[in-house]
C-alpha angles and dihedrals in degrees: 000000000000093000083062094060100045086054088046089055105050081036085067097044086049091057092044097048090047095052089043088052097040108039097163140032099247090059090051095047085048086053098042088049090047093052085048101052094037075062094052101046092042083052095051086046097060104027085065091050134087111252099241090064090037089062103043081059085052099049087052088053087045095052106043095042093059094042091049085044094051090045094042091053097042087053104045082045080064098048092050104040081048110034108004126103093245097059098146093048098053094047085058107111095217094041091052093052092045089046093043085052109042093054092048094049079057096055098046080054097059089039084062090044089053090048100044078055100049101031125327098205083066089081096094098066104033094047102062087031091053087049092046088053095055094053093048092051078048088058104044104028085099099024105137118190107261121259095251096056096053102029091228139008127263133190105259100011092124128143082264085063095041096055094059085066124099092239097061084046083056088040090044092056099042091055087049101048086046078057099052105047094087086049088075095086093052126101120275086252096052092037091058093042088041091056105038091050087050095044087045090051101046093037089055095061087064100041095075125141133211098199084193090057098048091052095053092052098035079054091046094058104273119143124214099252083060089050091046088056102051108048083039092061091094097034092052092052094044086054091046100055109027091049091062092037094058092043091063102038094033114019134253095296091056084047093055087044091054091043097047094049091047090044093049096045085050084057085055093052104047088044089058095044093048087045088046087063103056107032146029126279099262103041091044089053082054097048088044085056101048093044092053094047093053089044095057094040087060090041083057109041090025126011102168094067087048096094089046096049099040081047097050093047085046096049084046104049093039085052091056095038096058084066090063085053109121091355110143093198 
């Protein structure tokens, strides 16, 4: 079957990604204990908490992890109907659908495993939000700004662009803070879960990265601090603006709750930007994993040594990166 092929074949490049990231044994044993111990840590979480917050908590990783699978498969669809060896099988209708569905049947899979893990009364939530994320990546994944808005069209000129802008940061916390405003009546626990899944969520929408793009820019002479800028513009308005704003409608805690999940989506940013530089697509997505995993695993278990630790990996891939600066290879 073609959609046999197509499996075999990532199949290969996962082996191979996974050999290339893991060349020894030692670094194999380090990343099973650390999945182990990132388990272990998410069970305990949510095992101490009440199980509406916990499920709050549940709703936002449902949601995020079907949007990024529905992303991540249409993309790699592309790669592989444009630039992969197996052109003519992924442009097949029917192979696409079974392909499309079958990896995302796999990842609803590993998103039950996780919740049997952390709480298995928690499947009733991250199931149908995983599945709602997944249709919502389906209907925007080729969403284009509409010609009035922009006077012509342009190449390029797509939502993905837009968001990157300061207005859609300014659009993007005024949503968030209408949301919120019933939010004000709830329990200091669900308020703070309430208003870190909805910042997430929104903040997320103006955090993406084009690793071509990237590329292009880090080869022309670009450093990072310039490509920082100028995928941050939307994040930091968005901060600027939601964080006082929840100060006046919420509280400071609300506030604090705001500031910590756009500061930590800006960390993702600029962890993507600064992997985007040095590899490709696919092997910076795994180090940026990886690298998020290990940082909230020491924000949970110890979260004075976090600053230390998000600056070290910065200051270490930046120093690597410059090296990429103006290198046409």
């Amino acid at each position: 079957m073609k959609t046999g092929r197509l499996f075999r074949h990532d199949r290969l490049i996962l082996s191979n990604t996974v050999r290339a990231t893991f060349v020894g044994w030692h670094d194999r044993v380090i990343a099973v204990l650390v999945l182990l111990a990132v388990l272990t840590a998410v069970h305990a979480w949510f095992v101490d908490r009440p199980w509406r917050t916990a499920a709050w908590v549940a709703v936002a990783v449902g949601t995020m992890i079907g949007i990024g699978a529905g992303r991540l498969v249409r993309a790699h669809l592309a790669f592989l109907a444009f630039d992969g060896l197996l052109a003519a099988d992924a442009l097949h209708p029917q192979t696409r659908r079974r392909y499309m569905t079958a990896w995302l049947g796999i990842g609803l899979a590993l998103l039950v495993v996780m919740s049997l893990i952390a709480r298995p009364s928690l499947l009733v939530v991250s199931v149908p939000t995983y599945l709602a994320g997944v249709l919502v990546a389906e209907l925007t994944g080729g969403v284009r700004t509409p010609k009035r808005i922009v006077g012509t069209v342009r190449p390029g000129w797509t939502l993905r662009a837009w968001s990157h802008r300061p207005i859609a940061g300014l659009a993007a916390a005024t949503a968030l803070l209408l949301l919120l405003l019933p939010a004000r009546t709830l329990g200091t626990n669900t308020l703070m879960a309430v208003v870190g899944i909805a910042t997430v969520l929104i903040a997320l929408t103006l955090t993406s990265v084009d690793d071509a793009i990237v590329r292009f820019m880090t080869v022309a002479g670009h450093g990072s601090a310039h490509i920082i800028v100028h995928y941050g513009k939307g994040i930091a308005t968005f901060l600027a603006v939601s964080v006082p704003g929840c100060w006046i409608i919420l509280g400071s805690v609300a506030a604090g709750i705001a500031a910590a999940s756009c500061v930590a989506m800006l960390l993702l940013l600029t962890l993507r930007v600064l992997a985007y530089r040095l590899h490709t697509k696919r092997f910076a997505d795994i180090l940026v994993s990886i690298l998020s995993g290990l940082l909230m695993l020491v924000a949970y278990s110890m979260p004075v040594a976090l600053p230390v630790l998000a600056l070290a990996i910065l200051w270490q891939l930046q120093r690597r990166g410059r090296t990429k600066t103006w290198l046409l290879a």
